[in-house]
N, C-alpha and C positions, 0 to 999 in steps of 0.2 A: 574053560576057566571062568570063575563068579567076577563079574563087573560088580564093583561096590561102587555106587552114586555117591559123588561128594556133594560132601555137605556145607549148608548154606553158613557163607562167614561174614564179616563186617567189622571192618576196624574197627575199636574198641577205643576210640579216643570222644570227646569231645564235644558235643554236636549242637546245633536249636534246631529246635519244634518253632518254627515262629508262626505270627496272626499279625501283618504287615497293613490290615484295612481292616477294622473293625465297623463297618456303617455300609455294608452289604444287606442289612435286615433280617427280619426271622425267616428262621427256616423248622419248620414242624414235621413236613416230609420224612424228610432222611433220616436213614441209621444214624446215633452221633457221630460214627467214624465218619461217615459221609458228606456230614455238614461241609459244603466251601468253608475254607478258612474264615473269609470276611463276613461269612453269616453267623446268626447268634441262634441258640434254642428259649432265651429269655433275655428278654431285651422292652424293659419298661421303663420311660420316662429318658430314656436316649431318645434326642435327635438324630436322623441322617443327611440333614440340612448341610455337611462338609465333607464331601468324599474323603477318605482317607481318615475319617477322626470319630469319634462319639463325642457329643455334645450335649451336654445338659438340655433337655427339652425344654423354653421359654417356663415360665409359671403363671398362676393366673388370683390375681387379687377380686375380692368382693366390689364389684359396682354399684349395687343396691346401698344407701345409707345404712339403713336396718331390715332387720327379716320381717316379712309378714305372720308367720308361726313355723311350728314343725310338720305342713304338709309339704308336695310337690307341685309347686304351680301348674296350672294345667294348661298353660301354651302360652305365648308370645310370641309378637310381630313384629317388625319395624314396619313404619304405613309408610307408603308415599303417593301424596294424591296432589293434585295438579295446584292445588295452596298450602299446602301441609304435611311436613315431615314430623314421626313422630313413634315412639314406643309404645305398642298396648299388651299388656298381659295379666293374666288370668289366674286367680287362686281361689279357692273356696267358695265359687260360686260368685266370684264379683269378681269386675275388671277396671284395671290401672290402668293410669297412663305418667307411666315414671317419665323424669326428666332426662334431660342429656347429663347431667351430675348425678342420677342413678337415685333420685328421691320419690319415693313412692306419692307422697301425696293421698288424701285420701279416693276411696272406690269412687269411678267415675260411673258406676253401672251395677245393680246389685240386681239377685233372682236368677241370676242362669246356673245349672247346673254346678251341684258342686262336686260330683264324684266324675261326669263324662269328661275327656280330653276339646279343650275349647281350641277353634280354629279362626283366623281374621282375615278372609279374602278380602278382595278388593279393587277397584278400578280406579279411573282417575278423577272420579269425584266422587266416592266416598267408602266406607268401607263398614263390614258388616261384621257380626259375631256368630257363629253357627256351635250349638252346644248337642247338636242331636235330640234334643229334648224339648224347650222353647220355639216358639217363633222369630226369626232372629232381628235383634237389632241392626241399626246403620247409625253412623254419624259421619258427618265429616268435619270435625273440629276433635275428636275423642273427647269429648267432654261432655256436649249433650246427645243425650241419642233418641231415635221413636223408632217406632215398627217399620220392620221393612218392607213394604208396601203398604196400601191404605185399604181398609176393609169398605165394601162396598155398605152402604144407608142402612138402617133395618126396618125402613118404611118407606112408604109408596107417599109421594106428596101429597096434599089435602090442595084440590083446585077448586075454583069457584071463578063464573062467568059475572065480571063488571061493565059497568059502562063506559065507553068512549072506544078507541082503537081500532084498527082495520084488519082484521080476520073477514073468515068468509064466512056470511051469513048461512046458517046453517049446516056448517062444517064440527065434523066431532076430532078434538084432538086428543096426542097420545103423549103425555107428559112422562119424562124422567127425570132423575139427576145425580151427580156424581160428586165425590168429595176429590181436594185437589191440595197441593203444596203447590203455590206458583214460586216459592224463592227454592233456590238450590239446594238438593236436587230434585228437580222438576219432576211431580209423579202425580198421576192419577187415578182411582181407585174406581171397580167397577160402578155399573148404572143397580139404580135401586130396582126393585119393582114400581110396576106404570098405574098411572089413574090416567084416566079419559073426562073430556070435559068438553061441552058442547057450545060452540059462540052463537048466539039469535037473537037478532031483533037490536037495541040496541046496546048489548052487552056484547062489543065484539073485541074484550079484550080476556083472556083466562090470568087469571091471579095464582098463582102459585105460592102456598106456604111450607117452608124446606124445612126440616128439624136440623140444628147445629148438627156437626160435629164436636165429639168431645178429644176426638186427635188432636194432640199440642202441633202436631205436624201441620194441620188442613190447616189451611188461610182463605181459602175459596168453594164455593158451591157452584157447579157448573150443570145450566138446566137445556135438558134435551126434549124434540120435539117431532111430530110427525103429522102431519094430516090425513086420518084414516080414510076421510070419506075420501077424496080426493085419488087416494089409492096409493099413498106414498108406504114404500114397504121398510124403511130405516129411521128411525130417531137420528136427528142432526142436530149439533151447538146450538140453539137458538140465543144463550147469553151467557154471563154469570154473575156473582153476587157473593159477595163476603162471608165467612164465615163467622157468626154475631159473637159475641162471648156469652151470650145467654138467649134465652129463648128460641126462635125460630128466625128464619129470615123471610124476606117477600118478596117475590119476582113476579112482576108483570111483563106477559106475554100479550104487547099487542102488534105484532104486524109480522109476520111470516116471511123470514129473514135469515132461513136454513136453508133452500134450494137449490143452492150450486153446487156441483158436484166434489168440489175441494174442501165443505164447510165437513168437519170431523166427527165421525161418527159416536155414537154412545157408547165406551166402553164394556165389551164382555169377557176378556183374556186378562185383564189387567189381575188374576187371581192373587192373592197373598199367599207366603209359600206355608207349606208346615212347616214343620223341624226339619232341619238340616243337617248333616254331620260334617263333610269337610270337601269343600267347593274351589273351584278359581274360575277366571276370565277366559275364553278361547271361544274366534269369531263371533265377536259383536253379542256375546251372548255369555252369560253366568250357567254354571252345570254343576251341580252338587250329586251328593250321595244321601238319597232316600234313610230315612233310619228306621223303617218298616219292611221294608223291600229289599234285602242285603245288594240281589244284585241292580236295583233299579236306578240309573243315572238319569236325575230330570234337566231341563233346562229353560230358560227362559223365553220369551218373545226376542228376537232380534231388535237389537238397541232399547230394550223395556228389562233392564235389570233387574226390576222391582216388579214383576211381571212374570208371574209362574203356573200357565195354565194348564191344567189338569190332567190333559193329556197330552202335555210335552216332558214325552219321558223315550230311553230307549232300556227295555231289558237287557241285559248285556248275559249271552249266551254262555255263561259260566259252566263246566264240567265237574262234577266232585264236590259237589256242594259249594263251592267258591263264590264269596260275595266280592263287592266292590272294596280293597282295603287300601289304594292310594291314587292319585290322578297327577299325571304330568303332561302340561300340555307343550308342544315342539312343532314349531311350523305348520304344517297343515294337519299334523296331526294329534289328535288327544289319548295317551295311549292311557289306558284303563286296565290296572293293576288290582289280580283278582289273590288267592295266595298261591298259586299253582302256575300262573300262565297271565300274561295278559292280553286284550282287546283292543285293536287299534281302531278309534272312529276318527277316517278320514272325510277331510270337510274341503271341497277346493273353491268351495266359496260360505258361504254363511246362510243359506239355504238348503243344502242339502249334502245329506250325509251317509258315508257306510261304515259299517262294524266288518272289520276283517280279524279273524283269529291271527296272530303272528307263528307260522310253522318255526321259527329261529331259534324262539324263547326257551328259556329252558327252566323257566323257576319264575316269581312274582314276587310278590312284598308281604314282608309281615305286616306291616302299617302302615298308616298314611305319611308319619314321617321319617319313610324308611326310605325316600327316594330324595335322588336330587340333578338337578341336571351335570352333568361334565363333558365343557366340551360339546362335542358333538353325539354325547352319548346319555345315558340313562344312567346312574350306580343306583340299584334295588339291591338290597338285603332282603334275602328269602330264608326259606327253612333251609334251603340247602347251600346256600353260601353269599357272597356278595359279588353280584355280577355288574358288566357292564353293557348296554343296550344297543344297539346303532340304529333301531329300525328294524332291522331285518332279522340281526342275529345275537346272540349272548357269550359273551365272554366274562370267562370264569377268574375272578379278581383274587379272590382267599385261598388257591389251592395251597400254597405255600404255609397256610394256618391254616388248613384243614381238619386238622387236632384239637383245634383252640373254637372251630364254631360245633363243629360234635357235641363236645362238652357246651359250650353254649345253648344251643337246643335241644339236649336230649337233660337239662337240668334246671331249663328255667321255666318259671310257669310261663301260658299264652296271654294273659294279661301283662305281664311285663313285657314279653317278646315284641307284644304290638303298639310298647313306645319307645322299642330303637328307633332312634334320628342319625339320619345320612345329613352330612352337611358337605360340600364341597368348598375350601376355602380358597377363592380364586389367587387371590393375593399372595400366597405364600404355594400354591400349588398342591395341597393338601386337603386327601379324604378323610372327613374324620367320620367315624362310627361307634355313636354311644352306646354300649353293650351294659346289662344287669348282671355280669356275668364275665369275668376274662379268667384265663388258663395260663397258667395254674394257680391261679390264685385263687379263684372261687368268689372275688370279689367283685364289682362296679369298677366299667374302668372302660377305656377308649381302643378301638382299632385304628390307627392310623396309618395311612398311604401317603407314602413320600411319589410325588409323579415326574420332579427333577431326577430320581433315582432310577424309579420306573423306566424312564423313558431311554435312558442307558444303560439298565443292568437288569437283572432278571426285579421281578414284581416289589416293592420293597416295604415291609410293614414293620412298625413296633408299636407298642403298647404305652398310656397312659395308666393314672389310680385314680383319673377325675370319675368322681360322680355325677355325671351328666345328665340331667334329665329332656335333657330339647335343647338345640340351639337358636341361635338371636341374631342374626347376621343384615349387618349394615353395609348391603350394595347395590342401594337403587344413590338417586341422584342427592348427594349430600352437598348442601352447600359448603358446611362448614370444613374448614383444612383441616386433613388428619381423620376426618369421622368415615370418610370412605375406605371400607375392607375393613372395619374391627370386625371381633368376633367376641359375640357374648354366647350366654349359656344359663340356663337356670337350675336350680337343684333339685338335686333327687331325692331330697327328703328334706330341704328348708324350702319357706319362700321368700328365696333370695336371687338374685340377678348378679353373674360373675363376670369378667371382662378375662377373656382368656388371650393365651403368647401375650405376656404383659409380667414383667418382672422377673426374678429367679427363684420367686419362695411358691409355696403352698399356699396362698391367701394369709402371709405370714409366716408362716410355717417350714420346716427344714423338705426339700427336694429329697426322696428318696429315691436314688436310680439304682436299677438290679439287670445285672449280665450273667450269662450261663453263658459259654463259647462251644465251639465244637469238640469233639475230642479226637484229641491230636496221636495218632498210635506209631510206634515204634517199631511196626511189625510184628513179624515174628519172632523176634528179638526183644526178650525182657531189657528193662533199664532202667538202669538207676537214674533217677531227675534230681539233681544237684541245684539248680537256682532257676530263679524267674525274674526276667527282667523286662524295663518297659520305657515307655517316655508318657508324661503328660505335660500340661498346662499347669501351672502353681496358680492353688485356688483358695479361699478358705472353705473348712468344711474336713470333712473324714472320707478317707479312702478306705474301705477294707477288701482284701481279695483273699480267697479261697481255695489254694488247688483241690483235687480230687484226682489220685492216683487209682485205677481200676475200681474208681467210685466210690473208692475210700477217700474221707477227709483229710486233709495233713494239715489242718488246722485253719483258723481262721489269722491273716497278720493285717497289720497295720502298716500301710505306707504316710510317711510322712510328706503330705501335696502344699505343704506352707511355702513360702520364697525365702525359704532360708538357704537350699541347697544352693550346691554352683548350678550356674544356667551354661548351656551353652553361646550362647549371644554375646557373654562378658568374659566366661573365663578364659584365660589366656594359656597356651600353650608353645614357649617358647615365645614369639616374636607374631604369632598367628591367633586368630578367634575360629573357635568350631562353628560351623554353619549351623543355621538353624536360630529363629527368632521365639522366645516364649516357652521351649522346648526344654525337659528336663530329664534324663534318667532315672530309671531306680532299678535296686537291685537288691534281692534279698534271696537268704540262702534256703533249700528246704529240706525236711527232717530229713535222717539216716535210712526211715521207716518207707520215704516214698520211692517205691520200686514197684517195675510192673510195666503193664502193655500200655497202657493208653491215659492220659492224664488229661484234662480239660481246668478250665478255670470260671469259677466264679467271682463275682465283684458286686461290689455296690457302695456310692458314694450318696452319703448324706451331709446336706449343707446347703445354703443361699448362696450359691456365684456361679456362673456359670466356666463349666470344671469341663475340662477336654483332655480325653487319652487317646492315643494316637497309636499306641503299640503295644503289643507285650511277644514275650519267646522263654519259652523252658530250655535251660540248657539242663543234656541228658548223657552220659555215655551208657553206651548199648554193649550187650552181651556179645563177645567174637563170637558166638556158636548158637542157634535158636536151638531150644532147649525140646529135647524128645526127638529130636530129628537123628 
């Protein structure tokens, strides 16, 4: 006898589809059935900042007064040097140094590059401009600036034997001299080429004629010496003398007052650097990136910052053509970011050092401002996603948007790709990552990492529509209250300076927030979806939401988000108040037409306030019988 299989039933009354936590993050992965409830497939310009709610992500007003024009600035810095805090940045080939009220002022620096990306490392007494192109400037006031180092004489002094003095008779000497800044910061440029000059009889003193300096920097000429015959094999300090404001100066040598072994030698390392591309500080020493040499990183003399001899450099053993495209320096190590992989040069003192490949790593940086520190880690954005470093090994931060950097790199040119900027915002605990490029939108617009979320739920990102070109980030020693942890930004097609999480508008402008949810299926079981209901925060501003029944629209509605409804917090019920502060219902009915397997929801709230939805649920009754079975 035939067993007939019974078939699958299900009460036919009733039901919700709910989405109880909306601020779970994107999810790009999954099927949309698959999506967690609490994740979104599009989720721009929500916050995850409130477990349980979506919140209007802060907005960001104009800091700058006025624009400089319609290009993109080409970098800023916040300085902090041991007298001086301060803003400098870069547009069209000249650099600012805007106020703490966001006023440009005019260029304090003109002639550097106007098309390279400009970089402003720095120490604790002064800080420098590196354009890849130029020789780079320093100041430490951002106001005046000179060469960064001092180029050595382009003559050999003119000596001549006079009368009087205690030389030794018959002795031939070995003149040099050097040009010098003796006010801060102290530097000294190499030794010229020598003249020789003989003491006899009663001319036993050598006269020495120096030709100025025309460095606004020099203030001093410092003359070196040596007694051949004698057999002295080094030039030593014998004195110095003022840098004249015209003509030559004149130093007499009479009495042989260089012999100890502590008196300072004649400069020959003290080289001037070339161009530069983009440098920092790590052990006692300045290290930049060659802009001839992709992969060649040079460095300074140890404690001679101004001091870039020739051959302090390391090649850095790149695979695949990989040059040098960002530098982060971490404890004892500088790890050197190629675009495929990076090099770690460990220093465990400031004399010596080794390049070890990282076997961990799994990717490198698109650019120089594609890193940042977190923590105790690295986050680089590479071609294949945005990781995070420990040292050792790479952890993969954007699987969850692995959809969204696809499209990112397989659509943007590499001239844009190599000015994403990684910023970590310690203050709020947030990655953010300026992309030329987000999905699906095809626009300019931000990644950002919630790490409050992160840290207890699976990885958590959503999206901004800021046009970001580089961030500005105020977190060295601020005196003033309130200036430590903002966060600036400059534009990607003005030149203007933003202050961003600051207000609820667009630099003015209405907040556009956009959600796509998961899609919520009924089974096997076709169903009719009857109403959608939900709670927010009463805001001003427009709520609109979307269903999508088997990906068909059912229209776009309007919820009304004003304070006109009943709240729960006031209205009374009997002799009782409903729990719940701020909190408000809605409910609206949907057409005749939405039936089917799987329904999801779209929204988006346009408006200045900062507007919180806490929930929504489809109510559905389902087929008793799935249908074909």
């Amino acid at each position: 006898m035939a067993v007939r299989a019974a078939r699958a039933t299900v009460a036919p009354v009733y039901q919700r589809l709910a989405v109880d936590d909306l601020s779970g993050g994107l999810d790009l992965r999954h099927s949309p059935t698959l999506v967690p409830s609490n994740r979104s497939r599009v989720l721009r310009n929500w916050s995850l900042q409130e477990q349980g709610a979506l919140v209007v992500f802060p907005g960001w007003l104009s800091f700058s007064t006025t624009s400089l024009g319609g290009l993109r600035p080409q970098g800023a810095q916040r300085i902090y040097l041991s007298g001086l805090t301060c803003t400098l940045a870069a547009y069209n080939g000249s650099v600012y140094k805007p106020d703490d009220a966001g006023v440009w002022g005019a260029a304090v620096l003109a002639g550097r590059s106007s098309t390279n990306e400009i970089y402003f490392p720095f120490d604790r007494d002064f800080v420098a401009v590196f354009d890849g192109t130029n020789i780079p400037k320093k100041t430490i006031d951002g106001t005046t600036w000179y060469q960064l180092g001092i180029d050595a004489p382009g003559a050999a002094p003119t000596l001549a034997a006079v009368a009087g003095g205690s030389l030794t008779n018959g002795s031939t000497y070995e003149i040099s001299y050097s040009y010098k800044r003796a006010a801060s910061p102290v530097h000294e440029g190499n030794e010229s080429a020598v003249a020789t000059q003989a003491a006899a009889g009663a001319n036993l003193t050598v006269r020495c004629t120096l030709p100025r300096s025309t460095d606004p920097q020099v203030d001093t000429i410092v003359v070196y010496a040596r007694d051949v015959t004698a057999g002295e094999s080094v030039r030593r300090r014998t004195g110095t003398v003022a840098n004249p404001g015209a003509g030559s100066a004149t130093y007499d040598i009479t009495t042989k007052n260089w012999t100890a072994a502590d008196v300072p030698e004649a400069p020959t390392d003290h080289t001037v650097p070339t161009a530069l591309v983009h440098g920092l500080v790590w052990k006692n020493r300045w290290w930049a990136k060659d802009p001839t040499v992709g992969n060649r990183l040079r460095f300074t003399q140890i404690f001679e910052p101004q001091s870039w001899p020739t051959t302090f450099y390391i090649d850095i053993p790149f695979e695949r053509g990989d040059s040098i495209a960002a530098l982060v320096a971490q404890g004892d190590t500088l790890v050197v970011w190629g675009q495929t992989k990076p090099y770690l040069v460990i220093g465990q003192t400031s004399l010596d050092f080794e390049v070890r490949p990282s076997l961990g790593a799994q990717a490198g940086a698109v650019g120089p401002r594609a890193v940042d520190i977190l923590e105790t880690g690295i986050v680089h954005a590479s071609a294949d996603g945005a990781y995070l470093f420990d040292g050792a090994t790479d952890r993969l931060l954007t699987d969850d948007v692995d959809v969204a950097w696809r499209d990112l790199i397989g659509a943007s040119a590499v001239a844009d790709l190599q000015k994403i900027a990684v910023c970590y915002h310690g203050l709020y605990k947030e990655v953010r990552i300026a992309l030329p490029r987000t999905y699906p939108f095809s626009e300019p617009g931000e990644l950002i990492l919630d790490l409050h979320r992160t840290r207890t739920d699976n990885v958590a990102w959503f999206m901004t529509n800021r046009p970001v070109g580089g961030y500005l980030h105020w977190n060295g020693n601020e005196t003033t209250t309130g200036n430590r942890g903002r966060l600036f930004s400059w534009g990607l097609t003005v030149g203007k300076l933003y202050e961003e999480r600051v207000g609820t508008t667009a630099d003015g402008g209405d907040l556009v927030c956009d959600y796509a949810g998961p899609a919520l299926s009924s089974g096997l079981h076709a169903a009719r979806f009857i109403d959608l209901k939900g709670e927010y925060q009463p805001a001003a501003g427009s709520f609109v939401v979307e269903p999508y029944v088997d990906g068909v629209s059912q229209g776009q509605i309007a919820i009304d988000i004003s304070g006109g409804l009943s709240q729960y917090a006031v209205a009374q019920y009997g002799s009782s108040l409903y729990a719940g502060a701020g909190r408000k219902p809605f409910t609206t009915d949907l057409p005749l037409e939405a039936e089917g397997y799987t329904v999801w929801l779209v929204a988006t709230y346009t408006g200045k306030s900062t507007f919180r939805w806490y929930s929504y649920a489809f109510g559905m009754v389902p087929e008793a019988e799935a249908r074909g079975l």
